[in-house]
N, CA and C atoms as an extended XYZ file, in Angstrom:
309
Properties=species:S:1:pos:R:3:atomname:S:1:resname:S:1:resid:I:1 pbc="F F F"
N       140.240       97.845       76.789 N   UNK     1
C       140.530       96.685       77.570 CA  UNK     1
C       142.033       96.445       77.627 C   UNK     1
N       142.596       96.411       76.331 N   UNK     2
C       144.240       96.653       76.302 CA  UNK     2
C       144.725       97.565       77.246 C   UNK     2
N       144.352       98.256       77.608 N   UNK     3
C       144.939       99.778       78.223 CA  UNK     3
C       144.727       99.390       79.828 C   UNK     3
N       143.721       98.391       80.029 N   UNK     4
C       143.928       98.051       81.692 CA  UNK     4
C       145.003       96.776       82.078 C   UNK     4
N       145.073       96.061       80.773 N   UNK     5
C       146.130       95.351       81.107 CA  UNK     5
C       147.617       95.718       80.819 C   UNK     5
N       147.520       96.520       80.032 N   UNK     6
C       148.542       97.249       80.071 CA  UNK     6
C       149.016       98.186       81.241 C   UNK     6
N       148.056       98.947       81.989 N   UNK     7
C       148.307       99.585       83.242 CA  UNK     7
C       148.787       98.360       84.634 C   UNK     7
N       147.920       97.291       84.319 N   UNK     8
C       148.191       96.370       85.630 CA  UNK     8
C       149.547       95.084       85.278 C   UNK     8
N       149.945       95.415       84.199 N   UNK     9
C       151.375       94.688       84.035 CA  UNK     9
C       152.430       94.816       85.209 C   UNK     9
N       153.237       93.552       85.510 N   UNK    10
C       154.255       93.935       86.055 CA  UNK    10
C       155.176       94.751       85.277 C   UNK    10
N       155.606       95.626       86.018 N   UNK    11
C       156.981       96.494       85.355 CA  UNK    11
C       158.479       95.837       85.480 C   UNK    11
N       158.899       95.326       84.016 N   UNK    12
C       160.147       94.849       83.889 CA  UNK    12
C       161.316       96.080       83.761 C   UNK    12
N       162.335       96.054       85.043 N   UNK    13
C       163.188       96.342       85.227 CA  UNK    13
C       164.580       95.797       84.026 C   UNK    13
N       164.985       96.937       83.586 N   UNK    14
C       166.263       96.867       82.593 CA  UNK    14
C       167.434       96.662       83.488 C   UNK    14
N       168.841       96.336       83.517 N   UNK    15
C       170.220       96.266       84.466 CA  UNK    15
C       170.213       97.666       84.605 C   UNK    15
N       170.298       98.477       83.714 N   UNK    16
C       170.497      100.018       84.346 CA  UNK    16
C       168.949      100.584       84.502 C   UNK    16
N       168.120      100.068       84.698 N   UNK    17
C       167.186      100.794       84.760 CA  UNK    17
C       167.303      101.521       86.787 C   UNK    17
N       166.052      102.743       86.690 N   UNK    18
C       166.290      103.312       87.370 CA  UNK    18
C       165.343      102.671       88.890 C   UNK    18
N       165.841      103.000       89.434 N   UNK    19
C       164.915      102.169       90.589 CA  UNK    19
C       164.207      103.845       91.833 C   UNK    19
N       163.380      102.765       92.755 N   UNK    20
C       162.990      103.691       93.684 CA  UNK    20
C       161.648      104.729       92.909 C   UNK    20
N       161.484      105.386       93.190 N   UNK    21
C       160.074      106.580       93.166 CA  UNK    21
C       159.611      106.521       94.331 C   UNK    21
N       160.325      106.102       95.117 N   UNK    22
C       159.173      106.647       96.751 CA  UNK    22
C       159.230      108.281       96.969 C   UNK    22
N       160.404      109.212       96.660 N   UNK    23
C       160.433      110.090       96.961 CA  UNK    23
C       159.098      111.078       96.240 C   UNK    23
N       158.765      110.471       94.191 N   UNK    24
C       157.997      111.185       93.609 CA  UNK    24
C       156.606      110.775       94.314 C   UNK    24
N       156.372      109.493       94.710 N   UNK    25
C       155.599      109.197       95.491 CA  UNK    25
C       154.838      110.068       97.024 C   UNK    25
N       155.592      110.124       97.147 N   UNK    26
C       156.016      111.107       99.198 CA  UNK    26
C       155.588      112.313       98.163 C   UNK    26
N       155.761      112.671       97.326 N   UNK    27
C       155.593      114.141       96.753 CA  UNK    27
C       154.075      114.594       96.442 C   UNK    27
N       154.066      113.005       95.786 N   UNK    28
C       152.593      113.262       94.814 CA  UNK    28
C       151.412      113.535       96.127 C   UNK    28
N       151.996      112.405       97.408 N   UNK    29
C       150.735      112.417       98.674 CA  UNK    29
C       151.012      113.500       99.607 C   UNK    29
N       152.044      114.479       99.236 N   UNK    30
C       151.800      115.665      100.015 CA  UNK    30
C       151.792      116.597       99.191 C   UNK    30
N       151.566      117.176       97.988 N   UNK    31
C       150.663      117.585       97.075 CA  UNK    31
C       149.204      117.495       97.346 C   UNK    31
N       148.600      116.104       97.422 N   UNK    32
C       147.369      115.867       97.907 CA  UNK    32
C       146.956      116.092       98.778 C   UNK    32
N       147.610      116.165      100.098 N   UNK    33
C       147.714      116.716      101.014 CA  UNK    33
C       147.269      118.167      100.849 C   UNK    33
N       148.079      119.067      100.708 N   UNK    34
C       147.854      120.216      100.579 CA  UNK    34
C       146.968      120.520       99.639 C   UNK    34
N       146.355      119.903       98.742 N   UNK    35
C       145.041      120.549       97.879 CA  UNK    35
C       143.911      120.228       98.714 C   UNK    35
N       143.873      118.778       99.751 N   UNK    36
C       142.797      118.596      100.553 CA  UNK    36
C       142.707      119.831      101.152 C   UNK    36
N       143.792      120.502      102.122 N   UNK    37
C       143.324      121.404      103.224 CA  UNK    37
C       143.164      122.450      102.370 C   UNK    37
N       143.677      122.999      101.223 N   UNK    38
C       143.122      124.095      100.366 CA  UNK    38
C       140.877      124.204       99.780 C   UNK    38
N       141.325      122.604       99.678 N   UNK    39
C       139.660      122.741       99.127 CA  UNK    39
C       138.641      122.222       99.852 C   UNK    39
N       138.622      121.732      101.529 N   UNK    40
C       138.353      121.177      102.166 CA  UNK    40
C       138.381      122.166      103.330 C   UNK    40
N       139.542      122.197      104.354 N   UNK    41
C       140.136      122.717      105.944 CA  UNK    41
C       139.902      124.414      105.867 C   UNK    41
N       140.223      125.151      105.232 N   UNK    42
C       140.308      126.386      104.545 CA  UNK    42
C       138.880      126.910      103.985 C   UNK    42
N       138.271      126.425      103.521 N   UNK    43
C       136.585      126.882      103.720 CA  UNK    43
C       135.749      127.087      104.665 C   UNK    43
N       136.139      125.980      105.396 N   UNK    44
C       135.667      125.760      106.923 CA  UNK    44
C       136.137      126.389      108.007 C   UNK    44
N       137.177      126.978      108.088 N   UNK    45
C       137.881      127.912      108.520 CA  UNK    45
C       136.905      129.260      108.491 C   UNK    45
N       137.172      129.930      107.297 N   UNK    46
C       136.555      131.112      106.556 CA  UNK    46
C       135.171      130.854      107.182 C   UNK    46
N       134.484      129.530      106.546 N   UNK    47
C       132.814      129.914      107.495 CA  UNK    47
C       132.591      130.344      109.184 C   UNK    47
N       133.712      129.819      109.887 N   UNK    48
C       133.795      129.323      111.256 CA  UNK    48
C       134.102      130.383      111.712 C   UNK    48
N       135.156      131.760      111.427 N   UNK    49
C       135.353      132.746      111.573 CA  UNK    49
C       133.845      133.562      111.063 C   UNK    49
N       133.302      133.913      110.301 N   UNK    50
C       132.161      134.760      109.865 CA  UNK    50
C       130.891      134.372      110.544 C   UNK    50
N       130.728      133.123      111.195 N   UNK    51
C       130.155      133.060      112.252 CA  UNK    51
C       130.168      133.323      113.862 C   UNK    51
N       132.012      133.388      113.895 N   UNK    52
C       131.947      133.947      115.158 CA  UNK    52
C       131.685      135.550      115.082 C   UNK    52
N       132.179      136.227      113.862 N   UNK    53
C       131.888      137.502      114.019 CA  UNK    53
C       130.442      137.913      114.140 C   UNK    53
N       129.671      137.155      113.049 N   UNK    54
C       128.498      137.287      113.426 CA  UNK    54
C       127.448      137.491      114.607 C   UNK    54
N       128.396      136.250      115.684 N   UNK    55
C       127.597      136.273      116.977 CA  UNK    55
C       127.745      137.151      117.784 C   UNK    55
N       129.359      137.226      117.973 N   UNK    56
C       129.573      138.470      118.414 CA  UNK    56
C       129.076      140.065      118.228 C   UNK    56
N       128.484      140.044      116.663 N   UNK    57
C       127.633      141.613      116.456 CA  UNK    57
C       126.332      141.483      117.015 C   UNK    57
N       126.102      140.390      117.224 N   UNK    58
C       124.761      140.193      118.035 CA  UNK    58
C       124.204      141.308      119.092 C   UNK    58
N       123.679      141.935      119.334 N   UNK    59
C       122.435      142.706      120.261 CA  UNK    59
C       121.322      142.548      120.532 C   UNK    59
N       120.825      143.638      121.712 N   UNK    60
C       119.549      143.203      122.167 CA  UNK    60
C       118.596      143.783      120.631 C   UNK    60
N       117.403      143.542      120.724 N   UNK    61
C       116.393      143.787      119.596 CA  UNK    61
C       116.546      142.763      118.138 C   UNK    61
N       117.797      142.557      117.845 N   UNK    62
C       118.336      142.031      116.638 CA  UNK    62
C       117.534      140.465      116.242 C   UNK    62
N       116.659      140.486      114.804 N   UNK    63
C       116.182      139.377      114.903 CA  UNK    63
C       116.855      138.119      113.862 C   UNK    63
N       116.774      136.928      114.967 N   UNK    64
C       117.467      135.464      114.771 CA  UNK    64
C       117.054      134.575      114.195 C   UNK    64
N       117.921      133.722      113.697 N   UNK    65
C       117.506      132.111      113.112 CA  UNK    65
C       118.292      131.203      113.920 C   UNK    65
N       117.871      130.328      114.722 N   UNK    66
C       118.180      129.205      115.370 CA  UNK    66
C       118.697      128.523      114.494 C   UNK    66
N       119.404      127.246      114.711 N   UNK    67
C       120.442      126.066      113.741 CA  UNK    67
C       118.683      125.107      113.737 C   UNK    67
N       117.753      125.683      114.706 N   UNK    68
C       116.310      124.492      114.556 CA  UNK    68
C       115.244      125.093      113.774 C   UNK    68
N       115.525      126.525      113.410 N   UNK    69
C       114.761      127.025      112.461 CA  UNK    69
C       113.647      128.200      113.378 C   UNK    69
N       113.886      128.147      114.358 N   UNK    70
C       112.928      128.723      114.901 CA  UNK    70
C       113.495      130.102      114.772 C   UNK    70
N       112.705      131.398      114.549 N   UNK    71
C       113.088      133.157      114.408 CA  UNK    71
C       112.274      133.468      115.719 C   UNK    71
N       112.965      134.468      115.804 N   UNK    72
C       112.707      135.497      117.193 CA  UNK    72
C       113.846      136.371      117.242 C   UNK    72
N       113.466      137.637      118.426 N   UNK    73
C       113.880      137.926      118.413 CA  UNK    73
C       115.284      138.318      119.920 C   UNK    73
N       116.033      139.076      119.621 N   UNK    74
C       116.847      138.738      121.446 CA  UNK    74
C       116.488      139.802      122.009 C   UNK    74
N       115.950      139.016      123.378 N   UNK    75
C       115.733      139.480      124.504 CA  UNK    75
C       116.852      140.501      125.671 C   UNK    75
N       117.434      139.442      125.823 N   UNK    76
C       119.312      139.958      126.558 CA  UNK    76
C       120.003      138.953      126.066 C   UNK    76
N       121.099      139.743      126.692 N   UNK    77
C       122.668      138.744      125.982 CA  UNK    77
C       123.269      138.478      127.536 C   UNK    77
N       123.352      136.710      127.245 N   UNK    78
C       123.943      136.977      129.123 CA  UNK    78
C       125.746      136.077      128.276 C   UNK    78
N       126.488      135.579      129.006 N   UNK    79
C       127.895      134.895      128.838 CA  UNK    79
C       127.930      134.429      127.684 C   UNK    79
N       126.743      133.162      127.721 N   UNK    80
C       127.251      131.880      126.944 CA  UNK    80
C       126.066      131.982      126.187 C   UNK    80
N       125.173      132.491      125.878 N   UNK    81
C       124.167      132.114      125.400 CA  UNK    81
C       123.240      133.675      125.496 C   UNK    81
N       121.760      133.449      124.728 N   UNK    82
C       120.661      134.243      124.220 CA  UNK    82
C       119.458      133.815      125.094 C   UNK    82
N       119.131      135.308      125.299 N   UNK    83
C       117.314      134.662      125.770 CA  UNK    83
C       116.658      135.197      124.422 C   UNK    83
N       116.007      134.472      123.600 N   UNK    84
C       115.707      134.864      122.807 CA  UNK    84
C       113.865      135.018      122.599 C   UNK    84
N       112.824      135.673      122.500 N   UNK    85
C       111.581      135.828      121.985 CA  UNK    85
C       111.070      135.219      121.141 C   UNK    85
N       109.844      134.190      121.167 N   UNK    86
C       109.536      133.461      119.968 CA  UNK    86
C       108.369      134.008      119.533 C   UNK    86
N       107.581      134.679      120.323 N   UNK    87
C       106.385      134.993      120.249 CA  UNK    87
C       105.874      135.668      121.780 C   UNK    87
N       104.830      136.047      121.702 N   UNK    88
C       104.223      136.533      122.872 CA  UNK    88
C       104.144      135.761      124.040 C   UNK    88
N       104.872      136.438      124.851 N   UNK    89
C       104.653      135.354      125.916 CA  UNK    89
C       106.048      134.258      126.188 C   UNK    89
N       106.139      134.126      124.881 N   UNK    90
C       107.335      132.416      124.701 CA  UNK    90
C       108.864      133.410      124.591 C   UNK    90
N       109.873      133.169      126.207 N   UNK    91
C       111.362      132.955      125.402 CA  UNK    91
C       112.299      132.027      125.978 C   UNK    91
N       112.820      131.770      125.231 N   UNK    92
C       113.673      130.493      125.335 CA  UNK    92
C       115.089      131.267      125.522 C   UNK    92
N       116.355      130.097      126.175 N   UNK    93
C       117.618      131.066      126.555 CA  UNK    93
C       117.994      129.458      125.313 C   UNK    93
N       118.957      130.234      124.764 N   UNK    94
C       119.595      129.287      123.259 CA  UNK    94
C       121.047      129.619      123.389 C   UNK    94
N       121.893      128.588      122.884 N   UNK    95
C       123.269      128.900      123.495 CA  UNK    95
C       123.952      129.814      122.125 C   UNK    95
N       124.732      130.162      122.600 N   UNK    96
C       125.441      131.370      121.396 CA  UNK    96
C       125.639      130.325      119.952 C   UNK    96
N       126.280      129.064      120.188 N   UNK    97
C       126.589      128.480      118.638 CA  UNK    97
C       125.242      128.071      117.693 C   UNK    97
N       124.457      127.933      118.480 N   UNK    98
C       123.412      127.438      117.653 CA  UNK    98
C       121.988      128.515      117.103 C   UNK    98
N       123.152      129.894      117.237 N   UNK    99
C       122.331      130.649      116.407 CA  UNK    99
C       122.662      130.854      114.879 C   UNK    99
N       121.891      130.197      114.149 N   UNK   100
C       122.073      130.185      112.441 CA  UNK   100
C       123.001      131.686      111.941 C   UNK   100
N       121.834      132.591      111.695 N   UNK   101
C       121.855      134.053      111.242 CA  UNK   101
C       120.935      134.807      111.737 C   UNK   101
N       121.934      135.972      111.393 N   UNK   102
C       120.849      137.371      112.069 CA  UNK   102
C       120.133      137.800      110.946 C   UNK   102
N       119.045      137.810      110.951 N   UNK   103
C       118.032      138.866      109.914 CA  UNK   103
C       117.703      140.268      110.133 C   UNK   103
């Protein structure tokens, strides 16, 4: 309990004492800065790339996982998107991002 009132004290300034810390301040929040985008921006990156490669290895026959869970397999590859096979009979055209993984 000492130790929080001790942290939330005003800080008495000495005649020579030293003033300012905005700069260690400015330091400490771009430090933080840069560990956010290290452990945060930078993962997401890395996934976002291995998914585009992914789509891109995409072919006809190759079988899929939708981002809705549904598997099948591809039909053709047209621009923007998959016709993909769900079953006999059933195919659906699914747009290129919202294919999960290839199995």
């Amino acid at each position: 309990m000492l130790f929080l009132a001790d942290a939330t004290a005003p800080v008495v300034e000495t005649a020579g004492g030293q003033q300012g810390g905005g700069m260690s301040s400015l330091l400490v929040l771009g430090l933080m800065m840069v560990g956010m985008w290290f452990l945060m921006i930078m993962p997401q990156r890395k996934r976002q790339k291995a998914h585009a490669k992914m789509i891109e290895s995409i072919k006809k026959g190759d079988e899929v996982m939708t981002a809705s869970g549904f598997y099948g397999s591809i039909v053709s590859v047209k621009d923007d998107r998959y016709v993909v096979s769900l079953g006999e009979g059933v195919k659906v055209e699914v747009s290129k991002a919202f294919i999960q993984q290839k199995i």
